[in-house]
C-alpha positions in Angstrom: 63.5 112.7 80.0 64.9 115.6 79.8 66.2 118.7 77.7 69.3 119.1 78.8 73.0 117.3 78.1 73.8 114.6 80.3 77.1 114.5 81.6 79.0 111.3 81.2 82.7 110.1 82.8 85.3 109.1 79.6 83.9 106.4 77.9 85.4 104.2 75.3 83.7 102.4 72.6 85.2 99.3 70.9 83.4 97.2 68.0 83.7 93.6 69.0 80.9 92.0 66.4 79.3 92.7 63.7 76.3 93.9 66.1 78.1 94.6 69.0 79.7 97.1 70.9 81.7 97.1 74.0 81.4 99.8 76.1 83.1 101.1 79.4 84.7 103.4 81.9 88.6 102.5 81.7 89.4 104.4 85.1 86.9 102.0 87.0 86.6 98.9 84.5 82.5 98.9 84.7 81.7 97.4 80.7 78.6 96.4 79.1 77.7 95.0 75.2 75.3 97.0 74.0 73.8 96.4 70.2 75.5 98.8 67.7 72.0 100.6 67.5 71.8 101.4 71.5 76.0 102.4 71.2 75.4 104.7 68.2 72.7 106.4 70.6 74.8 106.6 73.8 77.4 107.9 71.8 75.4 110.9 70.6 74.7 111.6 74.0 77.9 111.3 75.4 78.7 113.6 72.3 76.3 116.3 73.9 73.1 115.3 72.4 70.0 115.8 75.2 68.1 112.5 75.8 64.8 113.7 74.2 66.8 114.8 71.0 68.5 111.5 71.0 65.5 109.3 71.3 63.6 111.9 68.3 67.3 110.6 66.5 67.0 106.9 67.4 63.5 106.3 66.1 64.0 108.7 62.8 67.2 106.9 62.2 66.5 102.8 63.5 62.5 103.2 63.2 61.6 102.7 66.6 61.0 103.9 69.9 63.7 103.8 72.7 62.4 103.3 76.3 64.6 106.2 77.3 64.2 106.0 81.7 65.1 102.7 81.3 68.4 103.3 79.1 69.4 106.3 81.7 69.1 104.0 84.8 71.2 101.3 83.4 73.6 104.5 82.7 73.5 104.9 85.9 73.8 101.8 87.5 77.0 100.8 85.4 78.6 104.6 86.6 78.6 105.9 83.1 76.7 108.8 84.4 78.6 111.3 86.6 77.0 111.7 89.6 76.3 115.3 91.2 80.0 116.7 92.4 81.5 114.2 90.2 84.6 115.5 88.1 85.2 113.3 84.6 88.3 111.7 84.5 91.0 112.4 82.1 93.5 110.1 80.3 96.6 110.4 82.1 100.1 109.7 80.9 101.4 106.3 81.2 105.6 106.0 82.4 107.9 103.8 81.1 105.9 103.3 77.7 108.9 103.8 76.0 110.4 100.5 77.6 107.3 98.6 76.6 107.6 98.9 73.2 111.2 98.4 73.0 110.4 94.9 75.2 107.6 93.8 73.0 109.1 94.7 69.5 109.7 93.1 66.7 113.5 92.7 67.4 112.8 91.7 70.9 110.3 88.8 69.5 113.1 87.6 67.0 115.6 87.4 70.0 112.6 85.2 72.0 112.8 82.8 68.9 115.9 82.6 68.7 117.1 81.7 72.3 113.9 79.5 72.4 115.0 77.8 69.2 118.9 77.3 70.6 117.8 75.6 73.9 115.1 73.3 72.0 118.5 72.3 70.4 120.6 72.0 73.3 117.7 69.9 74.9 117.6 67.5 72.1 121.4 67.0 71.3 122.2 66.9 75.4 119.4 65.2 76.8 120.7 65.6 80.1 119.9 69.0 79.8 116.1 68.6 78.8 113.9 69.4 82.1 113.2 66.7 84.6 111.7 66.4 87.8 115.3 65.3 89.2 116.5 68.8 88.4 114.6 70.7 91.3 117.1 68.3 93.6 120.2 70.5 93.4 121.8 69.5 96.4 120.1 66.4 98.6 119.3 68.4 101.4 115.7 69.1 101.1 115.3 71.8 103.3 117.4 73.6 100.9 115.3 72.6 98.0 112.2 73.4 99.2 113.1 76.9 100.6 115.0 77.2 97.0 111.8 76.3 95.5 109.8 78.9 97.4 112.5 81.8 97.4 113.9 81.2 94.0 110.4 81.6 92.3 109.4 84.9 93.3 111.5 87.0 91.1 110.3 85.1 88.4 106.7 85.2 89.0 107.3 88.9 89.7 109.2 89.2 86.3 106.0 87.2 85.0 103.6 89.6 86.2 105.9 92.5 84.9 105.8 91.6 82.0 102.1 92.0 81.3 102.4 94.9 83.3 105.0 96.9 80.8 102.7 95.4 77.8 99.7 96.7 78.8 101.4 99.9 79.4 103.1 99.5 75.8 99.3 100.3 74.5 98.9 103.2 77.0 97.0 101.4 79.5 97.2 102.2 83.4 98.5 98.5 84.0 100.2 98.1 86.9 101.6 95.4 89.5 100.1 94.9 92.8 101.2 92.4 95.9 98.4 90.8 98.0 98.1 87.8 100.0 96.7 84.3 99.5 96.3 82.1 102.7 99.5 83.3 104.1 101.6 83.7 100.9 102.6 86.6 99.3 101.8 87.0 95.8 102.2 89.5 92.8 98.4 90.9 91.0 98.9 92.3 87.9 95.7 94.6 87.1 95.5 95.5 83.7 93.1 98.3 83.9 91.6 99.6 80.4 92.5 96.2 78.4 88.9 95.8 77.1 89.2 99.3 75.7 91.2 98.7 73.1 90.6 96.3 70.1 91.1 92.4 70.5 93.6 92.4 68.2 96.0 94.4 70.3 95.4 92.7 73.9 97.1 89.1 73.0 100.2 90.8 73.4 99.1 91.9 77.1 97.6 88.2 77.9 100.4 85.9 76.3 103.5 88.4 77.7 103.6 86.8 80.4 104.2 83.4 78.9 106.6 85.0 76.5 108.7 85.8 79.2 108.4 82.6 80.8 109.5 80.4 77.6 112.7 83.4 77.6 113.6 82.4 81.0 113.3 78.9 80.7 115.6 78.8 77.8 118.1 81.4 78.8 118.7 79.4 82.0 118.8 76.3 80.6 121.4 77.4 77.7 123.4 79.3 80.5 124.1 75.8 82.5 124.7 74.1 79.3 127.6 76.6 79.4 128.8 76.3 83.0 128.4 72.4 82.5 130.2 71.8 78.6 129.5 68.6 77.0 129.8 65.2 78.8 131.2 67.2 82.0 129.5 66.7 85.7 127.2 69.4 86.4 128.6 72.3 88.6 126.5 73.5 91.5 125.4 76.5 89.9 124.0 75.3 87.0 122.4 73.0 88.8 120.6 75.6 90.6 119.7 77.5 87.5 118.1 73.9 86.4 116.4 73.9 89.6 115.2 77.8 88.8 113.6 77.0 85.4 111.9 73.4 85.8 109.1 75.4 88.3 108.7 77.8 85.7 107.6 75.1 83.3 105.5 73.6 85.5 103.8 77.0 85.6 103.5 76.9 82.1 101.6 73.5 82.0 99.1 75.2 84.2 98.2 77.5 82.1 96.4 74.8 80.7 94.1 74.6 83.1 91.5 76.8 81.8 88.8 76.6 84.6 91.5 78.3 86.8 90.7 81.2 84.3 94.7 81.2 83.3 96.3 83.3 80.5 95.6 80.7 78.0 91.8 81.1 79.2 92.2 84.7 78.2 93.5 84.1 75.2 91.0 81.4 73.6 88.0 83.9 75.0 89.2 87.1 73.5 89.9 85.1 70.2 85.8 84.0 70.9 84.9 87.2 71.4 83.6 86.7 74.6 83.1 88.1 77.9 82.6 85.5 80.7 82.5 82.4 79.4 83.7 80.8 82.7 81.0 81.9 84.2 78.7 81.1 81.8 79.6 77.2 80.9 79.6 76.8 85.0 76.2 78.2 85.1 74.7 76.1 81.9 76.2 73.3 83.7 74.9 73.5 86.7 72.0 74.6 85.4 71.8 71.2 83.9 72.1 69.6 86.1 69.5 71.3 88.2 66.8 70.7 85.9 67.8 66.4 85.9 67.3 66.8 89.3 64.0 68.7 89.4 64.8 71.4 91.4 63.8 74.4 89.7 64.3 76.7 92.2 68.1 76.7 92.0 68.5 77.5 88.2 70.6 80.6 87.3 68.6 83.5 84.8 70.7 82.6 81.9 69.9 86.1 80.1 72.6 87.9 82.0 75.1 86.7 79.6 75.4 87.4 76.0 74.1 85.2 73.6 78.0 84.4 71.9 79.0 84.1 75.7 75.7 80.9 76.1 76.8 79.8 72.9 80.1 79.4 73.0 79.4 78.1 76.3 78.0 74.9 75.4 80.8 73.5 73.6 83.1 75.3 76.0 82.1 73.2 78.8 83.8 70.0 78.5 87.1 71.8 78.4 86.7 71.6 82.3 87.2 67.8 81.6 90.3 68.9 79.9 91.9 70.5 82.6 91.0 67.6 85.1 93.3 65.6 82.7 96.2 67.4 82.1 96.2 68.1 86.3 96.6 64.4 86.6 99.0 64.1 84.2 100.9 66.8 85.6 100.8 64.4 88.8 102.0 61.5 87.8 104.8 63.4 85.7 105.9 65.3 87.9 104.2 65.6 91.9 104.9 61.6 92.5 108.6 61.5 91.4 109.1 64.8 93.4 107.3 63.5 96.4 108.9 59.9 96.4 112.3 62.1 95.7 111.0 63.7 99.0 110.0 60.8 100.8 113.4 58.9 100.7 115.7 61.7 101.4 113.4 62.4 104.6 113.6 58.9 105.7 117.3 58.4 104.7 118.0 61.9 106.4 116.1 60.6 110.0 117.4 57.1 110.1 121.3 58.3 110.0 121.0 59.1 113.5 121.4 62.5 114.9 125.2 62.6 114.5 124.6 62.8 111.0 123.7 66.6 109.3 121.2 65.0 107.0 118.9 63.9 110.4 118.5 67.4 111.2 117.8 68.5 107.6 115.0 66.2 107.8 113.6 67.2 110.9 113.7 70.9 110.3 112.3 70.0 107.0 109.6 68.0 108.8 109.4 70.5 111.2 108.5 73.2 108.8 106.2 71.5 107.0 104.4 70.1 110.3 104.5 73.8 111.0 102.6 75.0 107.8 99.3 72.7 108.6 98.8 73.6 112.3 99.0 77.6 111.0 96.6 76.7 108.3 94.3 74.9 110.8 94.5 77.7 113.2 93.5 80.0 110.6 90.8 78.0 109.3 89.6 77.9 112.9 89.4 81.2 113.5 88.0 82.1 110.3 85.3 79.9 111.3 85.0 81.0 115.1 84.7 84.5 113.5 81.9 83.2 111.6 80.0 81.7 114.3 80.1 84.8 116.3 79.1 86.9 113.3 76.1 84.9 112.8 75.3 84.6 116.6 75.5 88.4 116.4 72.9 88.6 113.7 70.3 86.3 115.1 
């Protein structure tokens, strides 16, 4: 222990239970629950108090003793503490704040419901309008679709990502949007740095924007080529592309139901739970389970990492895994087989018209491409895994 003030990095304290409190450094997203008793003590130090004062405080106030070393080196260890040279890091101003609020107001959530509401109506008077697989099909050479497909999407996974972005940043979070790589696609990361630093109330607007602007999109398209087509008239070519545009999207939506994929929707029922990691937690208490039905003792997980809502919660959390297994497969049959079988006959109607005919060569090049996709991912699997034999040869 010692006399003197401990100097801590900005911390921020939000109430998430009746007996807990979540604390955390916003700049570096290191959080921990601690028990109101143990917050109401760090806060007194962060406040100035010296540890030795703060323990006298703690046992005059709670009636009992506080194992001080300990508390310091879990300080430590979560980088609450500043280290020696360390400077303590300021709030900085957050741009285009302005922009989020006017996005995520109350004017801007009446013109969501409305447009929503308008298409919902369109889709049920027209039903040729109402999304189908067929739609992704605008013209019938697949090539086109499926580089459509790819190409189309990405300003609308990038205006998806955005839009959690400018929420977060509505609240005067440092969110921002980052681009990274998965196999050998490009993708958008949105990191929402500070969201656990506000109160749960506020971040479902952060976690559902996304699908707010998603349900936007959908229906603005879809009322847009209801224009360009007019009742009972042949569909023009573009708005058969915007169809094509906005049936992905709602595919996207459907996988948000996919909780163990840790989607927004995943987000969304844990923060209402007030949890932390529940994933992680009903994987462990199932595996768990299962290690202990097959005696093996030595490969259970120490369950007392979590919090006791998180193991809780947990165990009737699980068999929403069983959940997501079922709407994937309906999302198969709904939607991947008619697509695929779509597929499959225009490639084989495209190939047996001879090589006079454009359509061959559409479906070779789209054969071609696709042929082209699985020998890059094998190479790269087999160098990932030459790399790893050498490593371990290395090490041995």
């Amino acid at each position: 222990m010692t006399d003197a003030p401990i100097q801590f990095h900005r911390l921020s304290f939000v109430p998430e239970h009746e007996d807990e409190v979540l604390v955390g450094r916003p700049d570096n997203e290191s959080f921990a629950v601690f028990d109101t008793e143990d917050a109401a003590l760090l806060q007194r130090m962060v406040e100035g108090m010296p540890p030795d004062e703060a323990a006298d405080w703690y046992q005059t106030t709670y009636g009992q003793a506080v194992d001080m070393p300990d508390l310091l080196l879990t300080l430590t260890d979560l980088g609450f503490i500043r280290g020696e040279g360390e400077s303590g890091t300021d709030a900085r101003a957050v741009r285009l704040q302005w922009l989020g609020r006017i996005a995520f107001s109350k004017p801007a959530l009446g013109v969501l419901i409305v447009v929503t509401a308008c298409w919902l109506y369109v889709i049920c008077t027209h039903p040729y309008i109402a999304p189908h697989p067929s739609q992704v099909f605008f013209t019938n050479s697949i090539l086109l679709v499926q580089l459509a497909v790819v190409f189309l999407q990405v300003p609308w996974i990038a205006l998806h990502e955005g839009a959690h972005v400018l929420s977060g940043r509505r609240l005067g979070l440092p969110s921002r949007l980052g681009v990274g790589t998965r196999l050998y696609f490009v993708v958008f990361e949105t990191r929402m740095n500070g969201l656990l630093t506000v109160p749960r109330r506020k971040r479902y607007t952060p976690i559902l924007a996304g699908i707010a602007v998603d349900i936007f999109v959908i229906s603005a398209l879809g009322l847009i080529a209801f224009l360009l087509t007019g009742p009972g008239a042949s569909e023009p070519l573009a708005a058969r592309i915007l169809l094509a545009m906005a049936f992905p999207i709602l595919i996207r939506l459907g996988y948000q139901f996919l909780l163990f994929l840790q989607t927004d929707i995943y987000f969304v029922v844990t923060t209402a739970l007030g949890c932390h990691d529940l994933h992680t937690a009903s994987r462990t208490l199932v595996w768990n389970r299962i290690w202990r039905l097959l005696r093996r003792p030595e490969r259970l997980t120490d369950e007392d990492q979590w919090t006791e809502r998180d193991l809780r919660m947990a165990r009737w959390y699980a068999p929403s895994f069983a959940v997501g297994a079922v709407v994937l497969i309906v999302l198969g049959i709904v939607v991947a087989i008619p697509i695929m079988g779509r597929v499959l006959h225009l490639l084989v109607q495209g190939i047996s018209s001879g090589p006079g005919n454009i359509q061959f060569w559409d479906g070779v090049l789209f054969a071609a491409l696709n042929l082209a996709q699985f020998v890059f991912l094998g190479v790269m699997a087999m160098r990932r895994w030459t790399h790893a034999r050498r490593l371990t040869a290395q090490t041995a």
